[in-house]
N, C-alpha and C positions, 0 to 999 in steps of 0.2 A: 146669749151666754150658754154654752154646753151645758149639760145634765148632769150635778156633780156623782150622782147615782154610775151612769154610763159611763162616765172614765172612771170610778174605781174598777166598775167592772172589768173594764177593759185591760185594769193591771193585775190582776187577780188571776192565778194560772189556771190554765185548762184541767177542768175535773180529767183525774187519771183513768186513761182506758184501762178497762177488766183483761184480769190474766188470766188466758187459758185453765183450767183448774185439772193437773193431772196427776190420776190415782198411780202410784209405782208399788205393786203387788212379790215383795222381794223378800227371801229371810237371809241371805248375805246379809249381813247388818253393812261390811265396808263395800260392797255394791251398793247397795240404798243409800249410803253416804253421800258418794261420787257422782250418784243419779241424781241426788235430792240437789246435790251445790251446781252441778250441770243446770239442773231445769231451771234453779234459781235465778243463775247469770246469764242466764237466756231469756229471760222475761216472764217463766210460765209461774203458777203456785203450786211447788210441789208437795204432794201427801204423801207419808210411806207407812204402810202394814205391811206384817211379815206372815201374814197367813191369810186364808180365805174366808173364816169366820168374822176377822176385824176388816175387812175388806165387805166383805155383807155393812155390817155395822156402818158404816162411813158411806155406803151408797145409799142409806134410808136415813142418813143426816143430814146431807149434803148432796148440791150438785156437780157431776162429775163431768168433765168434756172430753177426755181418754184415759185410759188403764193402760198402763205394761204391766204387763201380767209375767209371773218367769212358772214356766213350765214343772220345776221341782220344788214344791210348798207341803211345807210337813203336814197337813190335815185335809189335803184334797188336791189333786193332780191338775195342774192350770190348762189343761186343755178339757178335764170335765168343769173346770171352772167355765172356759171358755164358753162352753156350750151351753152349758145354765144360764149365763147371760145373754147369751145371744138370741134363747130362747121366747126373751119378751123383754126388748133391748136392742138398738142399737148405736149402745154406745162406741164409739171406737175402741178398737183392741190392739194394741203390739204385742207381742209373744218373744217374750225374751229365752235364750235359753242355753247351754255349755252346748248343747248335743246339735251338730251341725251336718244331718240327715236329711235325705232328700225327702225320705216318707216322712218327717215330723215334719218339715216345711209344709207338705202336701197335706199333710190332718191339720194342721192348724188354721189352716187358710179354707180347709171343706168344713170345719166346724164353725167359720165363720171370722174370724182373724182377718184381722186388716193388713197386718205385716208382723213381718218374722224378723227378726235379728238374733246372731248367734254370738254369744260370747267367749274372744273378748272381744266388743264392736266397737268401733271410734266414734267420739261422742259428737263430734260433727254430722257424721253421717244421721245416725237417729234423731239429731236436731232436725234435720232436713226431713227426715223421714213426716213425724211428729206436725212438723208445719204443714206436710203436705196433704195430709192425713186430715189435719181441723181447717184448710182449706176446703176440701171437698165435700167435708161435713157442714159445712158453716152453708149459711141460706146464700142464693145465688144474688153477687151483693154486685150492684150500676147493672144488671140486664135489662133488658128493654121490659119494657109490661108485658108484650107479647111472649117473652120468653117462660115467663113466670106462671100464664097461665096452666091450666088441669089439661092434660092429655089422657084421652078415652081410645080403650082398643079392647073389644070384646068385651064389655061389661068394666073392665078393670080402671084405674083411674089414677096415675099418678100427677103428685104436686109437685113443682119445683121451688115453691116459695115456701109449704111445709117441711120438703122433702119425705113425703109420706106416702106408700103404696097403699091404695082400698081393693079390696077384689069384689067381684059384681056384688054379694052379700053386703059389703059395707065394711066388711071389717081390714083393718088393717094387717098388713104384713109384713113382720120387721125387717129389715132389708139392712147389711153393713154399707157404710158409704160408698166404700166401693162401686158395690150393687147397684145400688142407687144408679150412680152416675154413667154404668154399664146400658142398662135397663133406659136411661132418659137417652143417653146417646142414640139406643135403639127406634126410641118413640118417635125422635126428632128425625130419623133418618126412616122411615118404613119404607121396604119394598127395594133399599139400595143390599148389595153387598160391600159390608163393612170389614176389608183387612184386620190383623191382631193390631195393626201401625196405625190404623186411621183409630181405632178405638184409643189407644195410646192417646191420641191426640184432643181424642173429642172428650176424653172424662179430664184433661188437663191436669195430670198428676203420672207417674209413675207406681206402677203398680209391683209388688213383692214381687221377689222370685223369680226366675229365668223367664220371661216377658211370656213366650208362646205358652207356657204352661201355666204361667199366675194366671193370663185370662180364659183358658180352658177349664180351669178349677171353679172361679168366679162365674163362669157363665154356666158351669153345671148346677153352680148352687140356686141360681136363680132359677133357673128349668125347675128346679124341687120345689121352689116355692110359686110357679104362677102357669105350669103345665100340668095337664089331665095326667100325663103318661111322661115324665119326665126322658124314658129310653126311646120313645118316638116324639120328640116336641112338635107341636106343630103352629107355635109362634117365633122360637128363635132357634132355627135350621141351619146347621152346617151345610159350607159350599166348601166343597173337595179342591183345595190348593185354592180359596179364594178367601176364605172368613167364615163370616156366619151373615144371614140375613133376616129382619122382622118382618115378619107375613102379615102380620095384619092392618086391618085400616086404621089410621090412628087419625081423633079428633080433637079441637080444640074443646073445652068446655065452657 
């Protein structure tokens, strides 16, 4: 006789998977609207403040999985937001913004931003964005074990299953997802020349911004954080009409 336990179970619906939780940093009140019923019908839980003080407040409440952040906020400018955050943080950042410049694209993305959208943007496309974005943030989900483990290169040591950089001292280095997933491409590949198209490929996502330049930004920023001499690198080296390549020995851990 079945287990009358085990078939209720069995009728009983599946506990609801968790929804992305994202902070939208806006003082449009009918923007944060729009945003707020977008991210709603799209599966995620959205939050909205209209300045950076309530925006502090709600990240020492709760936990966050991405911020749009909009670049003009009456009590502190979302790109020095940006940077305070990034500073011991990396949470995902979108960068929303009216002002649709080549140089705000480019400071927002060197101060550590994940992606830029300018408005007015179509809500599809930043849906895309958004997923793409807490894909590459999210832990690397069915790889093999092998791929999971610590990769060592001069002291340094990144995780794929934390996604977390230590440098030889120990301590950690916050890196955007992006980054991240720039840097592990590099680890996985030592001593190849890697095209702007084959990184494209290997961080599996689409990167902001006119493709040659998003990853020349993204890869300067890591030189700052894991080079002696960020203007002579001597771990990830440009090859003239070819990519860039990682010099060093990289090991399993």
């Amino acid at each position: 006789m079945p287990d009358v336990t085990d078939t209720m179970s069995s009728l009983l619906p599946a506990p609801p998977v968790a929804k992305a939780r994202i902070l939208c940093v806006e003082d449009d009140v009918e923007i944060a609207r729009m945003l707020t019923d977008m991210l709603r019908e799209s599966g995620f839980e959205p939050c909205f403040v209209s300045s950076a003080a309530e925006m502090d407040a709600v990240l020492k409440q709760r936990s966050i999985d991405l911020v749009i952040l909009d670049i003009m906020l009456p009590d502190e400018d979302g790109l020095s937001i940006c940077r305070r955050l990034r500073a011991n943080s990396s949470i995902p950042i979108i960068m929303v913004t009216a002002r649709d410049e080549d140089i705000d694209r480019i400071l927002g993305l060197e101060i550590g931003a994940d992606d830029y959208v300018a408005k007015p943007f179509n809500s599809r496309e930043l849906v895309a964005r958004i997923r793409t974005i807490l894909r590459r943030a999210d832990s690397v989900p069915g790889a093999a074990r092998q791929r999971k483990r610590r990769l060592c290169f001069a002291g340094w040591q990144i995780d794929p299953a934390s996604r977390e950089l230590h440098d030889p001292e120990g301590v950690r280095i916050a890196l955007t997802s992006v980054e991240f997933d720039l840097l592990l491409a590099f680890c996985r590949h030592p001593g190849q020349i890697l095209t702007r198209e084959q990184l494209i490929e290997l961080t599996h996502g689409r990167l902001a911004g006119p493709i040659e330049r998003s990853i020349d930004v993204h890869i300067s920023r890591i030189r700052q954080k894991i080079e002696t001499d960020p203007r002579d690198p001597s771990f990830i080296k440009t090859v003239r009409l070819g990519g860039y390549v990682f010099t060093p020995d990289v090991e399993q851990a």
